[in-house]
N, C-alpha and C positions, 0 to 999 in steps of 0.2 A: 164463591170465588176465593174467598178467603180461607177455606178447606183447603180446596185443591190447590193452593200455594204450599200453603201446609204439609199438604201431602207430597208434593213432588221436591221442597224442599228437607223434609223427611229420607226419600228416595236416594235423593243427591246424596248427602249424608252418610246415610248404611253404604251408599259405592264407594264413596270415600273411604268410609271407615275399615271396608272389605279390602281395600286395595293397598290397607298401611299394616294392616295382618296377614300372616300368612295362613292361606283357606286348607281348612280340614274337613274329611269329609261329611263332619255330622254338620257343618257348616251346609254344605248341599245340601244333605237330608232333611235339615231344616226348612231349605229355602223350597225344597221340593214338597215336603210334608211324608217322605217317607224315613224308614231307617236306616240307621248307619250304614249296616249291614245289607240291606239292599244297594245303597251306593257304592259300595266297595265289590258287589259281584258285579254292578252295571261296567265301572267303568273298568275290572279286570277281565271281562270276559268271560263272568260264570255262568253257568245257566241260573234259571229259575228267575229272568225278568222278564218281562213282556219288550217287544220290541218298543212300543208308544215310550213305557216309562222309563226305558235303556236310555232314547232318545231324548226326552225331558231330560233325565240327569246328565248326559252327557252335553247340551245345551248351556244346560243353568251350570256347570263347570265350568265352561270355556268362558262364560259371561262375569264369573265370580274370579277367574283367572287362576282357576285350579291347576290347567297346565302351564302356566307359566311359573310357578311356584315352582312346581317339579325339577322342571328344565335346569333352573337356577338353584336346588338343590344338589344336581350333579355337575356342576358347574365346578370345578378348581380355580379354589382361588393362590394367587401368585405371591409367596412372601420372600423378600431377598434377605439373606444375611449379610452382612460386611464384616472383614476381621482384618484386623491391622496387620502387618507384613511383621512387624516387633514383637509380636508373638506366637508365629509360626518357627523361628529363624533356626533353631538349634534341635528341637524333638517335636515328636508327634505328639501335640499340646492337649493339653487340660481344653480349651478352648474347640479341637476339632473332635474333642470324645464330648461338648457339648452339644456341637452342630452335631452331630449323629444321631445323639436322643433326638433331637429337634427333627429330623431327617423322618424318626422312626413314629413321633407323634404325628408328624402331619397325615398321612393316609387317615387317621382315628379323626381329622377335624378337617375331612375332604379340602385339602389344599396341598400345595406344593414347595418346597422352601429349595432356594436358588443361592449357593455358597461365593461371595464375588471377594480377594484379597485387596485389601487397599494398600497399595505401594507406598514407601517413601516418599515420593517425587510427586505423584497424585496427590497426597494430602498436604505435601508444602505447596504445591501449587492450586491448592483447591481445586481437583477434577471433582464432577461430580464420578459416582461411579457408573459404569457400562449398562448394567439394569436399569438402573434408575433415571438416565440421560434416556434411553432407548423405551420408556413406557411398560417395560418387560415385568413389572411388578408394581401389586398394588399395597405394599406394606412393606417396610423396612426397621431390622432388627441388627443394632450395632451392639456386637457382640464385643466385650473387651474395651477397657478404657484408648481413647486416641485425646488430640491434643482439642482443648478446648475451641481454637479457632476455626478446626473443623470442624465440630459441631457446632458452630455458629453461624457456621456457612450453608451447612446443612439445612440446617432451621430457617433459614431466609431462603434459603431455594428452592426446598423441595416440598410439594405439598403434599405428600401421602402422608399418614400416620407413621411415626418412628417410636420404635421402641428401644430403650436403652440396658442392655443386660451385663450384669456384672459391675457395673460403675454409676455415680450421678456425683451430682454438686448440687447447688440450690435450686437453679434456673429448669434442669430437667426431671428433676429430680421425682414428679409425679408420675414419669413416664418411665422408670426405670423398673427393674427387675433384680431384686440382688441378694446373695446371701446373708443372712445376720452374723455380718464382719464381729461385729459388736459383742456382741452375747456369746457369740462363740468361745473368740478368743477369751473373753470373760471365763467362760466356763472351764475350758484349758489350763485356765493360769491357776485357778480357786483350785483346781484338781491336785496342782502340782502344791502350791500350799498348805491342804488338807493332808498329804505326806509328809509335809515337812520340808518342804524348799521356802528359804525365805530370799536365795541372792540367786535373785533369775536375770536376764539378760535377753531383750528383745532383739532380735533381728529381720531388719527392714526399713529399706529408706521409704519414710512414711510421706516424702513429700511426691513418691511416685507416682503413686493412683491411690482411690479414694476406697480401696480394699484394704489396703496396706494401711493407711492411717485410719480404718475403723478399729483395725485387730489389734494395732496399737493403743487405742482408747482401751476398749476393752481391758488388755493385758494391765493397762497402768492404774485405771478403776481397781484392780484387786489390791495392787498395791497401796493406793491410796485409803482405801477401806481399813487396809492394816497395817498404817504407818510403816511401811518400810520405802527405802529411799534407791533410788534408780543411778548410781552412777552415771556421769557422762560416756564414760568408754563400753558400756554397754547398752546402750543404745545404741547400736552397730548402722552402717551403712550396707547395704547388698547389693546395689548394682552403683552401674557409673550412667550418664548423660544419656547413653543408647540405649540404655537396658541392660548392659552387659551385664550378667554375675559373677561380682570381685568382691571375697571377704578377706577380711584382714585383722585374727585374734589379736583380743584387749591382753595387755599382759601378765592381769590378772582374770585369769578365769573364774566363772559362775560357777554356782550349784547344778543350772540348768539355764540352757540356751533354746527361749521362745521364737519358732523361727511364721515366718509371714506367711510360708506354704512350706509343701513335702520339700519341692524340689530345691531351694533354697536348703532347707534342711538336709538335703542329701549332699548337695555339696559342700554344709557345714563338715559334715560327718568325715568326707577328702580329707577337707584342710587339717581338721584336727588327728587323723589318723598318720598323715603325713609328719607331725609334729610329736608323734609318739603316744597321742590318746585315744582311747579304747572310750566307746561308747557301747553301755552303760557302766560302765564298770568307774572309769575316773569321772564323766559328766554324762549329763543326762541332756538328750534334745527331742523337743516335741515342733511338730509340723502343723501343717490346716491344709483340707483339701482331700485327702485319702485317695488321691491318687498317684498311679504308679505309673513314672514316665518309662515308655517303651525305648530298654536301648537302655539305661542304668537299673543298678541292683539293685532289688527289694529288702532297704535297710528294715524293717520292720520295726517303722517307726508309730510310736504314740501321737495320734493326729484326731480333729475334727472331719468328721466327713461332711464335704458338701451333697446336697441332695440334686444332682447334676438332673437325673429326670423331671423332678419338679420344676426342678428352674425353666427348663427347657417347654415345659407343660403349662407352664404360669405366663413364662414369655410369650408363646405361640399365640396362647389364650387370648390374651391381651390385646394384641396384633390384631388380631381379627376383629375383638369388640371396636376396636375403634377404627376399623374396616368398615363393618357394618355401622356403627354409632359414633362418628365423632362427638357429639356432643355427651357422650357418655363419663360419668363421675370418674377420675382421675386418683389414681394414689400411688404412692411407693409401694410394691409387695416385696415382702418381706419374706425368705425362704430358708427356716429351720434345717440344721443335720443335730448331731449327736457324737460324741466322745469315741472316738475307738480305743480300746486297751492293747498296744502291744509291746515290742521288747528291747526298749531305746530307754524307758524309764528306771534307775534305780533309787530305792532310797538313801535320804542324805546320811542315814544313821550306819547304816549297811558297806559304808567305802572304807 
């Protein structure tokens, strides 16, 4: 008696255990006693099996739940993006040539990604968004910083997995996905250093999102490493309240003007040309981002490239593991680019 308890609690078991994995077919060949490759011509249709043992494997498959595995491997899965309306407003953004890697990796990780704009008036009023209210996805990817309160709202309301790209703070912060703001602009600044700039000038109001006041650490870490001192008037502001981009030259100009992305940089470039300065030739301006907004001219500036595919690749990734695995380990990733050299930078020695 005590066997056969033994045994069928044994049984119990291996179905349990079969039914939290997904079955392969030497998994049947196993369960049958023949090989691999006999069960892969039984259940394709090939010759060379006898109909008895066609029938055994195709049996002990449906019983090990080989076709349901299947099924559910061609199954798409549904992930929404959301992008705030404050960052679409004026060009074809850094943010929608994200969503398109994003667009272009999903097919590679059998799923689907669904682009939804969050309005102004939706996120002061806290709507949820259209997908997400209507069950239409099972994973959401908020691409671009919005205002804290909506994602607090988020987080109390919604229970699918969210993923945060581009932005975090402390609270979300394991769930995020983001460029190394940090190390970057590090890297930028020690750059310009290593030629000889020692009076640089950061621009970006760092209190606007949490990219902005990475690249600022970054930037001022160089400086602090090598004693040099940051004026107040060059710690520049860049936008106003809404986003808008409004800069307004210190009266005494830098060696070189660190700006918080291209695009920012490229309208530094306006202002000062408009003022009678010639870049590179009287100042020198470096960017982050290496991208080129569609609709302004290819200043051919010195910048950091973000690595927009990976991002896009790491976020998707992610999505899904905690799709399939909520309970799955949690962390910030972290997404490297690298220095591009182009023709914004002069040296200080050279003017």
């Amino acid at each position: 008696m005590h066997v056969g308890i033994y045994g069928e609690v044994n049984y119990r078991y291996s179905r349990v255990r079969r039914s939290m994995a997904k079955v392969r077919m030497q998994d049947i060949a196993c369960h049958v006693g023949v090989s691999a490759v006999t069960v892969h011509n039984a259940l394709t249709g090939q010759k060379g099996v006898s109909d008895a043992v066609r029938e055994k494997i195709v049996d002990a498959a449906r019983e090990m739940g080989y076709f349901q595995d299947q099924r559910k491997s061609t199954c798409l899965r549904h992930v929404g993006v959301l992008i705030s309306e404050k960052w679409l407003a004026d060009y074809t953004t850094f943010y929608w040539k994200l969503y398109m890697e994003m667009a272009l990796e999903a097919p590679n990780r059998n799923c689907m990604v669904t682009a939804e704009i969050l309005k102004h008036g939706a996120e002061a009023g806290l709507k949820l968004p259209s997908f997400v209210g209507e069950n239409a996805v099972e994973g959401l990817v908020v691409m671009g910083e919005i205002g804290r309160k909506y994602i607090d709202f988020l987080r109390s309301s919604v229970k699918i997995p969210i993923i945060y790209l581009d932005f975090y703070y402390k609270e979300i912060s394991e769930d995020a996905v983001v460029t190394d703001g940090f190390y970057g602009m590090y890297m930028v600044t020690e750059y310009l250093y290593e030629k000889g700039f020692r009076r640089m000038a950061y621009v970006g109001s760092i209190h606007a999102t949490s990219s902005i006041m990475d690249r600022f650490c970054g930037f001022q870490r160089v400086l602090l490493e090598h004693e040099l001192t940051l004026p107040e008037e060059w710690r520049m502001e860049d936008r106003d309240e809404t986003g808008e981009i409004i800069l307004v030259l210190p009266e005494k100009l830098p060696e070189a003007f660190v700006c918080n992305c291209d695009l920012v940089a490229i309208k530094l470039i306006e202002v000062l040309e408009k003022q009678g300065y010639k870049v590179p030739e009287d100042v020198t301006v470096v960017g982050f981002d290496n991208y080129l907004y569609p609709g302004l001219p290819d200043r051919k500036i010195t910048t950091y490239e973000v690595n927009m595919k990976e991002l896009a690749q790491v976020a998707l990734k992610k999505v899904l593991k905690r799709m399939e695995d909520p309970g799955a380990m949690k962390r910030m990733d972290l997404v490297a680019g690298h220095i591009v050299e182009k023709e914004s930078v002069r040296l200080p020695d050279s003017k």
